[in-house]
LOGURO-465026 format. One line per 5 residues: for each residue x, y, z of N, C-alpha, C, O. Coordinates in nm, 2 decimals, decimal comma, padded with zeros to 4 digits, always signed. Atoms other than C-alpha are relative to their C-alpha. Layout:
X Y Z X Y Z X Y Z X Y Z  ...
END
This chain:
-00,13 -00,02 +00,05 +06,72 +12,00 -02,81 +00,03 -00,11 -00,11 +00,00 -00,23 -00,09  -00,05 +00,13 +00,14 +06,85 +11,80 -03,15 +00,11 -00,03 +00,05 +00,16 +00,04 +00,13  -00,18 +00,04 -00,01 +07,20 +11,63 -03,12 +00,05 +00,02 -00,15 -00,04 +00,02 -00,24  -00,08 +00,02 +00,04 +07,41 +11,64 -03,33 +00,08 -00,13 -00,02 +00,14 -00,16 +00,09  -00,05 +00,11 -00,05 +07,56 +11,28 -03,41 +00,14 -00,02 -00,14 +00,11 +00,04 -00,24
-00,07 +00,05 +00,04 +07,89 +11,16 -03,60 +00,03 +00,07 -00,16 +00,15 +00,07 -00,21  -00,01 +00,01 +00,14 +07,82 +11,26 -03,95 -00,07 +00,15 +00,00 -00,09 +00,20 -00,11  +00,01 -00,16 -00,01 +07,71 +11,64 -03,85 -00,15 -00,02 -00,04 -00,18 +00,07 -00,11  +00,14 -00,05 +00,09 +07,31 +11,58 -03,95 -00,08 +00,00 +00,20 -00,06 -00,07 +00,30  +00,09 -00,02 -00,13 +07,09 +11,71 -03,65 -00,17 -00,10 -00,04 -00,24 -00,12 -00,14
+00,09 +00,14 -00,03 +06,84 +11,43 -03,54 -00,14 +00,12 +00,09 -00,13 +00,24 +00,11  +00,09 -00,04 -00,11 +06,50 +11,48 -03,31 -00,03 -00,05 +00,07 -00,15 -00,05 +00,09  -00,03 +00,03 -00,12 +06,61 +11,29 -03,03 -00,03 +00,05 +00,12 +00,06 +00,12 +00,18  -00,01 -00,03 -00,11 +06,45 +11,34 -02,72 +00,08 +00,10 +00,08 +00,20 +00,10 +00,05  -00,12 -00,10 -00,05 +06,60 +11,63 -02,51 +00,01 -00,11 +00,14 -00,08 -00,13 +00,21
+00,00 +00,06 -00,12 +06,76 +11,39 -02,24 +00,17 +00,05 -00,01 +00,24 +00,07 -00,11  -00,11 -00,06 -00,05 +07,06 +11,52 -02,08 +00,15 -00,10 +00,01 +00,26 -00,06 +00,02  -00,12 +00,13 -00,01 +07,28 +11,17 -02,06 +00,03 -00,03 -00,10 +00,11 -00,12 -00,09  +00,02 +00,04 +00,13 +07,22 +11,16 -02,47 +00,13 +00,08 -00,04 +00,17 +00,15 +00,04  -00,01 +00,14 +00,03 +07,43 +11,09 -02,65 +00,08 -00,04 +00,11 +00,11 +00,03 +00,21
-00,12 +00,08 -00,08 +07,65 +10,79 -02,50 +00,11 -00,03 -00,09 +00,07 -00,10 -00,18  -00,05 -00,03 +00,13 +07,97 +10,85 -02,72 +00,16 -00,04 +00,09 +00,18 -00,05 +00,21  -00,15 +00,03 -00,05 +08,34 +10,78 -02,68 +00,09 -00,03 -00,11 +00,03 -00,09 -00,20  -00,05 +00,05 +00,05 +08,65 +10,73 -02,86 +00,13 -00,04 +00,05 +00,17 +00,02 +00,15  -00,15 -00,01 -00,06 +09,03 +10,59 -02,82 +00,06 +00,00 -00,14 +00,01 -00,02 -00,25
-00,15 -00,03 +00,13 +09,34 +10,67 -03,05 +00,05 -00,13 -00,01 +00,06 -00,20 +00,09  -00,04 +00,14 -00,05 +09,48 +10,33 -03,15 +00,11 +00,04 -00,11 +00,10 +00,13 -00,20  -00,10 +00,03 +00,11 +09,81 +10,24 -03,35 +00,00 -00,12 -00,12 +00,08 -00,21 -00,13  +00,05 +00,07 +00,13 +09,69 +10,06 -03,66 -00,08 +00,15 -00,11 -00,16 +00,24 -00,06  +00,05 -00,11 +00,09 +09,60 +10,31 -04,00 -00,16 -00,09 -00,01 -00,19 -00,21 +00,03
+00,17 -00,02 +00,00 +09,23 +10,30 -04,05 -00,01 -00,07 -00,12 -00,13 -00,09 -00,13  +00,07 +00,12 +00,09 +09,21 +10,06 -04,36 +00,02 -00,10 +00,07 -00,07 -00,19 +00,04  -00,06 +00,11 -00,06 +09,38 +09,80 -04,13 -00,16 -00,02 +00,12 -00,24 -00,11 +00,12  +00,16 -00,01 -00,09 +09,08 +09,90 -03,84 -00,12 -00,05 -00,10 -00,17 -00,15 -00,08  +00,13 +00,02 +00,15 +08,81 +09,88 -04,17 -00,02 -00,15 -00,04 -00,13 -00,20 -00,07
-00,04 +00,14 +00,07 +08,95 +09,54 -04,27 -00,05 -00,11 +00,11 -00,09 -00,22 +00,08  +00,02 +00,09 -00,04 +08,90 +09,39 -03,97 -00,14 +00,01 +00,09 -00,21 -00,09 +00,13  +00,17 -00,07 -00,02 +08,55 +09,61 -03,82 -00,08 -00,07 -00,14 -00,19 -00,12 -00,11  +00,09 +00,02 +00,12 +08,40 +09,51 -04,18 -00,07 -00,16 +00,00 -00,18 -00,20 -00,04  +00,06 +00,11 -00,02 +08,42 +09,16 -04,09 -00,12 -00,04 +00,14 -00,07 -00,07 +00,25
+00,11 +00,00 -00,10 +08,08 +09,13 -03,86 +00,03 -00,12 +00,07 +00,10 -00,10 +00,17  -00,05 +00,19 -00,02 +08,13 +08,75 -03,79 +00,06 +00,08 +00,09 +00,01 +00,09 +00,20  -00,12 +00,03 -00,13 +08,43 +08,85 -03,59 +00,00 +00,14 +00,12 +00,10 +00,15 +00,19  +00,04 -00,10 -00,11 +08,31 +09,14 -03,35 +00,00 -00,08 +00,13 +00,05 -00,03 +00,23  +00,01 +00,01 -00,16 +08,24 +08,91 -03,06 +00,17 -00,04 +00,04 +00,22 -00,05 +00,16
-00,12 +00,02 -00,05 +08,63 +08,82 -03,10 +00,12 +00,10 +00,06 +00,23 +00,08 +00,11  -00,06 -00,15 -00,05 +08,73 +09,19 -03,05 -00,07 +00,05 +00,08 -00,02 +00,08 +00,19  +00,08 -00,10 -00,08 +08,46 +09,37 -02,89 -00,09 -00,08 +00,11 -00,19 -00,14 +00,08  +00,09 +00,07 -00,09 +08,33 +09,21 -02,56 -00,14 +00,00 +00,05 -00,18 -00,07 +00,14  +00,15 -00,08 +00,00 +07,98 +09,38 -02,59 -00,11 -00,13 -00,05 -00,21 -00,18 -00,01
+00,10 +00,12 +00,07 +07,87 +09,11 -02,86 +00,05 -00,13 +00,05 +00,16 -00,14 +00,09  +00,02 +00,15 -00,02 +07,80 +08,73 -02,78 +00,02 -00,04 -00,16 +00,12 -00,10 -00,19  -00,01 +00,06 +00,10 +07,72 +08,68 -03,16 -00,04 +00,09 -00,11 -00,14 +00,16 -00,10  +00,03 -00,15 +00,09 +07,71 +08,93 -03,46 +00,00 -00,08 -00,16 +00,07 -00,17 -00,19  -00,01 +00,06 +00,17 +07,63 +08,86 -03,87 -00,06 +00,11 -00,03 -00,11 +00,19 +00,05
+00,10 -00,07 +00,12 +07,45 +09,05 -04,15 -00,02 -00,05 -00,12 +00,05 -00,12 -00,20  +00,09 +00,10 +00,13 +07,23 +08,94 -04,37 +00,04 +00,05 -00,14 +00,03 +00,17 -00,16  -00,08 -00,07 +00,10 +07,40 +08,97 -04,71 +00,15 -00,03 +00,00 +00,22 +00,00 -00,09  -00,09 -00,02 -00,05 +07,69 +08,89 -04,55 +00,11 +00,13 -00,01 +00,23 +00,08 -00,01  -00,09 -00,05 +00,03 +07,89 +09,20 -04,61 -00,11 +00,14 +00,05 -00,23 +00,14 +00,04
+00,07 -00,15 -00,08 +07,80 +09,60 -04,44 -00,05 +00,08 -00,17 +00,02 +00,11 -00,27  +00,06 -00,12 +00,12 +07,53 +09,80 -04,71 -00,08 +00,02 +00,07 -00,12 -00,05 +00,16  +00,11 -00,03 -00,03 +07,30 +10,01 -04,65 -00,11 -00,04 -00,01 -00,12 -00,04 -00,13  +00,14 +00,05 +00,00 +06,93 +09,87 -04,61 +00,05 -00,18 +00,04 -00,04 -00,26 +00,05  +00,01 +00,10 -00,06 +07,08 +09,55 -04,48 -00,02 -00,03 +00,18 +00,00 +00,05 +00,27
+00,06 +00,01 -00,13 +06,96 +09,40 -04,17 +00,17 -00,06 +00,07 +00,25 -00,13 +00,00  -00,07 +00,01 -00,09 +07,21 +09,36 -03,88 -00,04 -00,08 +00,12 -00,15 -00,05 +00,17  +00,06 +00,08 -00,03 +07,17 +09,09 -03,68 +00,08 -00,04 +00,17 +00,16 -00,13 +00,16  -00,07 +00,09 -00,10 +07,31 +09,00 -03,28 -00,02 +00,01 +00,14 -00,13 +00,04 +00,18  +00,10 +00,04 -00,14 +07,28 +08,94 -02,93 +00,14 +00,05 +00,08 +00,25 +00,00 +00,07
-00,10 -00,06 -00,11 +07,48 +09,16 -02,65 +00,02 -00,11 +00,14 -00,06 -00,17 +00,22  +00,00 +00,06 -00,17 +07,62 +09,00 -02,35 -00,01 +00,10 +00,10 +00,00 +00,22 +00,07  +00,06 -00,05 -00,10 +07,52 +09,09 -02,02 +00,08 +00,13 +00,00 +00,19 +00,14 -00,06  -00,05 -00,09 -00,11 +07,59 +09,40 -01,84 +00,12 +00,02 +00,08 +00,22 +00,09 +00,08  -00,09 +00,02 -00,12 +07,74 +09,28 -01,56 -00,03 -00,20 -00,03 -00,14 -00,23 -00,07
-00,04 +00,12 +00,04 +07,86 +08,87 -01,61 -00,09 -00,09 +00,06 -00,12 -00,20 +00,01  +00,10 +00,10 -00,08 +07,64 +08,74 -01,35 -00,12 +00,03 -00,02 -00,21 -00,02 +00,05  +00,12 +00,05 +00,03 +07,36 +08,82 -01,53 -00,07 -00,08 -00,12 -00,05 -00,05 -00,23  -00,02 +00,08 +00,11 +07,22 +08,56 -01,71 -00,12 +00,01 -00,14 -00,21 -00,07 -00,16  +00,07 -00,02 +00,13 +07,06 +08,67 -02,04 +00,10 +00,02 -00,09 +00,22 +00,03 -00,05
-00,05 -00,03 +00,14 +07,18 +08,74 -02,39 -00,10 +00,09 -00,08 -00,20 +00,03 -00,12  +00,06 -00,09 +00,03 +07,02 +09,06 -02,53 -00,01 +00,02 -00,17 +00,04 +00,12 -00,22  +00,03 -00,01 +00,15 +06,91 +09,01 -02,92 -00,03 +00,11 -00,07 -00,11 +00,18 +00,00  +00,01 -00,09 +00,01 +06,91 +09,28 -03,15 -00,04 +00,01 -00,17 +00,01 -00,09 -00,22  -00,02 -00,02 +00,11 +06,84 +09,38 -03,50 -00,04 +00,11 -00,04 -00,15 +00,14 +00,00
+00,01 -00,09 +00,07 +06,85 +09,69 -03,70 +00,03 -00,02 -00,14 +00,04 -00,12 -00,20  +00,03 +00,02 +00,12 +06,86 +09,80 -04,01 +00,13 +00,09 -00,04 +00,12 +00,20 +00,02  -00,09 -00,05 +00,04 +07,18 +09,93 -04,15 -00,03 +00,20 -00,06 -00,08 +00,25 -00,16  +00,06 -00,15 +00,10 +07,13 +10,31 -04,25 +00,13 +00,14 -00,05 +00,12 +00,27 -00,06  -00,08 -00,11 -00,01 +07,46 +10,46 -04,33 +00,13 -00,09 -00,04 +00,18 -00,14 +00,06
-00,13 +00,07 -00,01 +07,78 +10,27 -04,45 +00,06 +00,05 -00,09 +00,02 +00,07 -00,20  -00,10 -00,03 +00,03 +08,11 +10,42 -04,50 +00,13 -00,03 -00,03 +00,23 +00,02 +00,02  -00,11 +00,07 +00,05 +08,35 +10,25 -04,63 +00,14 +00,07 +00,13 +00,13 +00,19 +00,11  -00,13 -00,05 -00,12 +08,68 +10,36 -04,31 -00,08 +00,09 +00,04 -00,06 +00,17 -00,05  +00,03 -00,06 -00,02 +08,47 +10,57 -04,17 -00,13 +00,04 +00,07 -00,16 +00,14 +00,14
+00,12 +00,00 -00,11 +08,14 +10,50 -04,02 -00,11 -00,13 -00,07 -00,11 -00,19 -00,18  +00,11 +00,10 +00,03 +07,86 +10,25 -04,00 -00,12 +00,05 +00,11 -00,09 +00,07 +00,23  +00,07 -00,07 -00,08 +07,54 +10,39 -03,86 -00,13 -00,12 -00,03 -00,16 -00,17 -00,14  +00,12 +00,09 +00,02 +07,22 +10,14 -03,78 -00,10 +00,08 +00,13 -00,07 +00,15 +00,23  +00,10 -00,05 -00,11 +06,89 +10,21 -03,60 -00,12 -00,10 +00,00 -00,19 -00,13 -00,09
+00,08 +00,09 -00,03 +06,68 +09,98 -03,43 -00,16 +00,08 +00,08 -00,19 +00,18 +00,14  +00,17 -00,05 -00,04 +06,31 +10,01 -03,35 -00,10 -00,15 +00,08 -00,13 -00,26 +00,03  +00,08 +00,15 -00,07 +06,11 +09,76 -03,10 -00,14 +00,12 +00,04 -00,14 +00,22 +00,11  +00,14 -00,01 +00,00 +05,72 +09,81 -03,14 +00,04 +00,17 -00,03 +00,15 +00,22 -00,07  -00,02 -00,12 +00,03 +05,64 +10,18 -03,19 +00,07 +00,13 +00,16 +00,05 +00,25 +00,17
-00,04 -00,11 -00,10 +05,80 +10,34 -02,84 +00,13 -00,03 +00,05 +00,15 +00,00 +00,16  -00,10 -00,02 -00,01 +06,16 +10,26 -02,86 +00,09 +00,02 -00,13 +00,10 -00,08 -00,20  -00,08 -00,03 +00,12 +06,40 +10,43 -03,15 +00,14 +00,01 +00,04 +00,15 +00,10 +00,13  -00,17 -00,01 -00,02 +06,79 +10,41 -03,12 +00,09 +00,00 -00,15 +00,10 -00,07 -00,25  -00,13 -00,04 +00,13 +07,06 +10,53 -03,37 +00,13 -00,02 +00,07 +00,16 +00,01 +00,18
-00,13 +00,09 -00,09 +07,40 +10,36 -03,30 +00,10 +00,03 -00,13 +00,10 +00,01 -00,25  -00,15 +00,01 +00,12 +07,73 +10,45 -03,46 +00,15 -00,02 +00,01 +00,21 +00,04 +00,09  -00,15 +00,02 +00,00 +08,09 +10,33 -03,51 +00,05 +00,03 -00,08 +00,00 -00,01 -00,19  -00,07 -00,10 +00,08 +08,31 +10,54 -03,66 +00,15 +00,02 +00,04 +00,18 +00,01 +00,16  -00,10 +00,02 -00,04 +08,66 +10,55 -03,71 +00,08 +00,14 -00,12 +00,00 +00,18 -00,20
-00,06 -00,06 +00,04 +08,95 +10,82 -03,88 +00,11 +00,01 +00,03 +00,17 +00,02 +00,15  -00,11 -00,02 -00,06 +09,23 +10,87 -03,95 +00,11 +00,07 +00,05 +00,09 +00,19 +00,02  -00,10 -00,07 -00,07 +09,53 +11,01 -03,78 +00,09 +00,00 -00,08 +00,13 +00,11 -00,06  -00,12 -00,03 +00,04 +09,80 +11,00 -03,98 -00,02 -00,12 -00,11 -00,13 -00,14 -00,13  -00,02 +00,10 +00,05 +09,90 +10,71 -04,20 +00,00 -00,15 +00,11 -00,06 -00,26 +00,08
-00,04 +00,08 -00,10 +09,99 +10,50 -03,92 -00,09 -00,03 +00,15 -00,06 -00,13 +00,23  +00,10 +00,00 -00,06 +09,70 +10,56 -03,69 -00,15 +00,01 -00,03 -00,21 +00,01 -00,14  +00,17 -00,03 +00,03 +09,33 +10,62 -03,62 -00,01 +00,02 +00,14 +00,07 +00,01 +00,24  +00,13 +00,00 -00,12 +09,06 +10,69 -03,40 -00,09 -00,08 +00,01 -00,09 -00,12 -00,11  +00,13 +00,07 +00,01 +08,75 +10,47 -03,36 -00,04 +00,05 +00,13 +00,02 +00,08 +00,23
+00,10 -00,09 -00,09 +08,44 +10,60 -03,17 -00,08 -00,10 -00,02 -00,06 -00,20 -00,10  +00,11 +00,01 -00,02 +08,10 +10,52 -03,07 -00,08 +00,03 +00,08 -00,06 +00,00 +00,20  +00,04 -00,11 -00,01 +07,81 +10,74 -03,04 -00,16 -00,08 -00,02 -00,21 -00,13 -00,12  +00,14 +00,05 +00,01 +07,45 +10,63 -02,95 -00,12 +00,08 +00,06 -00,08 +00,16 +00,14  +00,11 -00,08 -00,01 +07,08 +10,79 -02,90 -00,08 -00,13 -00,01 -00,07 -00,24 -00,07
+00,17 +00,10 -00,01 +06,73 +10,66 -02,81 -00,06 +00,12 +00,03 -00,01 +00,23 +00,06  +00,11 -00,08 -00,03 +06,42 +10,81 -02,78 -00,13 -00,10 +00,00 -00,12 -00,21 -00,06  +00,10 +00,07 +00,01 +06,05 +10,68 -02,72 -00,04 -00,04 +00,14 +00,05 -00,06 +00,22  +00,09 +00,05 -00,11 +05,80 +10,58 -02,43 +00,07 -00,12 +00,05 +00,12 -00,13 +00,16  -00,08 +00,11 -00,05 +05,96 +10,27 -02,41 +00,13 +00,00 +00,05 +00,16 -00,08 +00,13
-00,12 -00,05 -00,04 +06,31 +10,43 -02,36 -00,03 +00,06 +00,11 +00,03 +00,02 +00,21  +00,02 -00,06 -00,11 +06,18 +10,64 -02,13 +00,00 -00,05 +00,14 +00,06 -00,02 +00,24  +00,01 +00,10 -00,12 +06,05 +10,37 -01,90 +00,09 -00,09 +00,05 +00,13 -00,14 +00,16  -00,22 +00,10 -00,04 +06,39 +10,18 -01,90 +00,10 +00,07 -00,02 +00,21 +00,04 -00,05  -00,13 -00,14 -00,02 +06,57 +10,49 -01,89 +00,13 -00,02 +00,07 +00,23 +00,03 +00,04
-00,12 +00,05 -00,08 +06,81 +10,34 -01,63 +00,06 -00,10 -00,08 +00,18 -00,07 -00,11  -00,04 +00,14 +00,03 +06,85 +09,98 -01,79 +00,10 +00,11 -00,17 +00,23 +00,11 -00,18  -00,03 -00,03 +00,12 +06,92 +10,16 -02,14 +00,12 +00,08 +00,01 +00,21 +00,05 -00,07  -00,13 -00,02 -00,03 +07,18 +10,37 -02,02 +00,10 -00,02 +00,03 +00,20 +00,04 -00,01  -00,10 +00,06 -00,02 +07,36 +10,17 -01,87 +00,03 -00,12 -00,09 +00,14 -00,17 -00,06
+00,00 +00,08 +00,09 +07,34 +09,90 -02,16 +00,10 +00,12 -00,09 +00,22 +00,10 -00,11  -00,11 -00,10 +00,10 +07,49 +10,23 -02,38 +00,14 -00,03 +00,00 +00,23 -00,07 -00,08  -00,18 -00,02 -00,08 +07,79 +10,28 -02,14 +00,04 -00,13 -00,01 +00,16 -00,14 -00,01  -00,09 +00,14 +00,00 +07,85 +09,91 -02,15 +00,03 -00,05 -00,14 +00,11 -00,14 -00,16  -00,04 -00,01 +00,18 +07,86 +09,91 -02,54 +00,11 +00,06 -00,04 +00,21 +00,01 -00,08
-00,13 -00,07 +00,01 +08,04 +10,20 -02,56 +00,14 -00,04 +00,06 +00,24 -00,06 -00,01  -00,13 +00,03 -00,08 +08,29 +10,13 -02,29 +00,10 -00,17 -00,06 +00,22 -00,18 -00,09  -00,07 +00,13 +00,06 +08,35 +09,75 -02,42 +00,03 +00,00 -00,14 +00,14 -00,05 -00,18  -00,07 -00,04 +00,12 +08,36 +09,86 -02,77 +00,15 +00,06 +00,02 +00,24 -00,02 -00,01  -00,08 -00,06 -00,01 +08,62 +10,08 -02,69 +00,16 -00,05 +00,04 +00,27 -00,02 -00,02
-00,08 +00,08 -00,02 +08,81 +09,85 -02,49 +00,06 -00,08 -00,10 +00,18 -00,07 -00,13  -00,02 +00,12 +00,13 +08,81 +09,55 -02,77 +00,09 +00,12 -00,11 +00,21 +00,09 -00,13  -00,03 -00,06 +00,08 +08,91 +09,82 -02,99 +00,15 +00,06 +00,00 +00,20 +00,08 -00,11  -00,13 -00,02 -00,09 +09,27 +09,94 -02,75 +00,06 -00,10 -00,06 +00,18 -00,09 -00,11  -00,08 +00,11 -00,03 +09,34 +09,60 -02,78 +00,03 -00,10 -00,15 +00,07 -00,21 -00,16
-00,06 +00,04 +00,14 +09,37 +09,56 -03,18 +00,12 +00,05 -00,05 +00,16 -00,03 -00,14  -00,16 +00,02 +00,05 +09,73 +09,69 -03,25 +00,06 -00,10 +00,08 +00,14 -00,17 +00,02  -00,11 +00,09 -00,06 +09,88 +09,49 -02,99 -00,02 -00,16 -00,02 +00,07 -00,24 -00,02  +00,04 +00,18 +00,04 +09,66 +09,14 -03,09 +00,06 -00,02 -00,13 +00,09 -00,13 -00,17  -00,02 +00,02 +00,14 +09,77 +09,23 -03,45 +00,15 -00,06 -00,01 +00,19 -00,15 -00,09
-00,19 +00,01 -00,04 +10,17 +09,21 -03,34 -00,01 -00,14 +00,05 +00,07 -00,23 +00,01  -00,04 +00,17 -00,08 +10,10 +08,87 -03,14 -00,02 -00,11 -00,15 +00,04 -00,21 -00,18  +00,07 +00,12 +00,11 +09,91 +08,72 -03,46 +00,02 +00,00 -00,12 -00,03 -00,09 -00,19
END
């Protein structure tokens, strides 16, 4: 089965039944306000509890730049920091940022945050992830649950940008 991912282009993604890991929340902030402050990479681990530490090389989101950072744990008591780099493959000015990472030749992942708007006065923001490869396969548990804790902490961090905007 292909997916389907964010931007309507069908992939060939593994037929896995838990694929993608996707989600979004409605927030009250307009979507250049979301854009303005998603664009700054640097500051991801201060909204999104997912990253420990985030940059791009170039400093600023283009396509063919490398993306650069290191997830915190899962769950808090475990003690690693999970490093990561991709390669930018998709930047949308309000609207999406799509990257895909590759470790040795048997793990492939496409990862996207994507946001729209609602009205003048709102948005949506999402995110929508896939793997495939031998290597995925074999950490099929760890990787899904790393997804859902992406997704889910993005999502969180992300609730909690109109109301941080009002305090600050």
């Amino acid at each position: 089965m292909a997916y389907v991912g964010p931007t309507g282009e069908r992939s060939g993604w593994r037929d896995d039944e838990a694929l993608p890991i996707e989600g979004s929340v409605d927030l009250d902030m307009p979507v250049e306000e979301l854009w303005a402050i998603f664009s700054r990479v640097r500051g991801w681990p201060r909204w999104n509890p997912c990253f420990w530490i985030a940059g791009v090389r170039g400093a600023s989101l283009a396509e063919g730049s490398t993306l650069l950072w290191a997830f915190q744990p899962i769950k808090p008591q475990y003690p690693y920091k999970l490093p990561a780099l991709a390669t930018l493959v998709e930047v949308v000015p309000a609207r999406r940022v799509t990257w895909e990472v590759t470790l040795l030749p048997g793990f492939h992942a496409r990862h996207s945050y994507w946001m729209e708007p609602l009205g003048e006065s709102r948005s949506r923001f999402g995110s929508w992830e896939v793997a495939q490869g031998p290597l995925y396969g074999v950490l099929r548990p760890f990787w899904l649950a790393h997804f859902r804790f992406v997704r889910d902490a993005s999502l969180e961090g992300a609730s909690r940008l109109p109301s941080a905007r009002r305090r600050g």
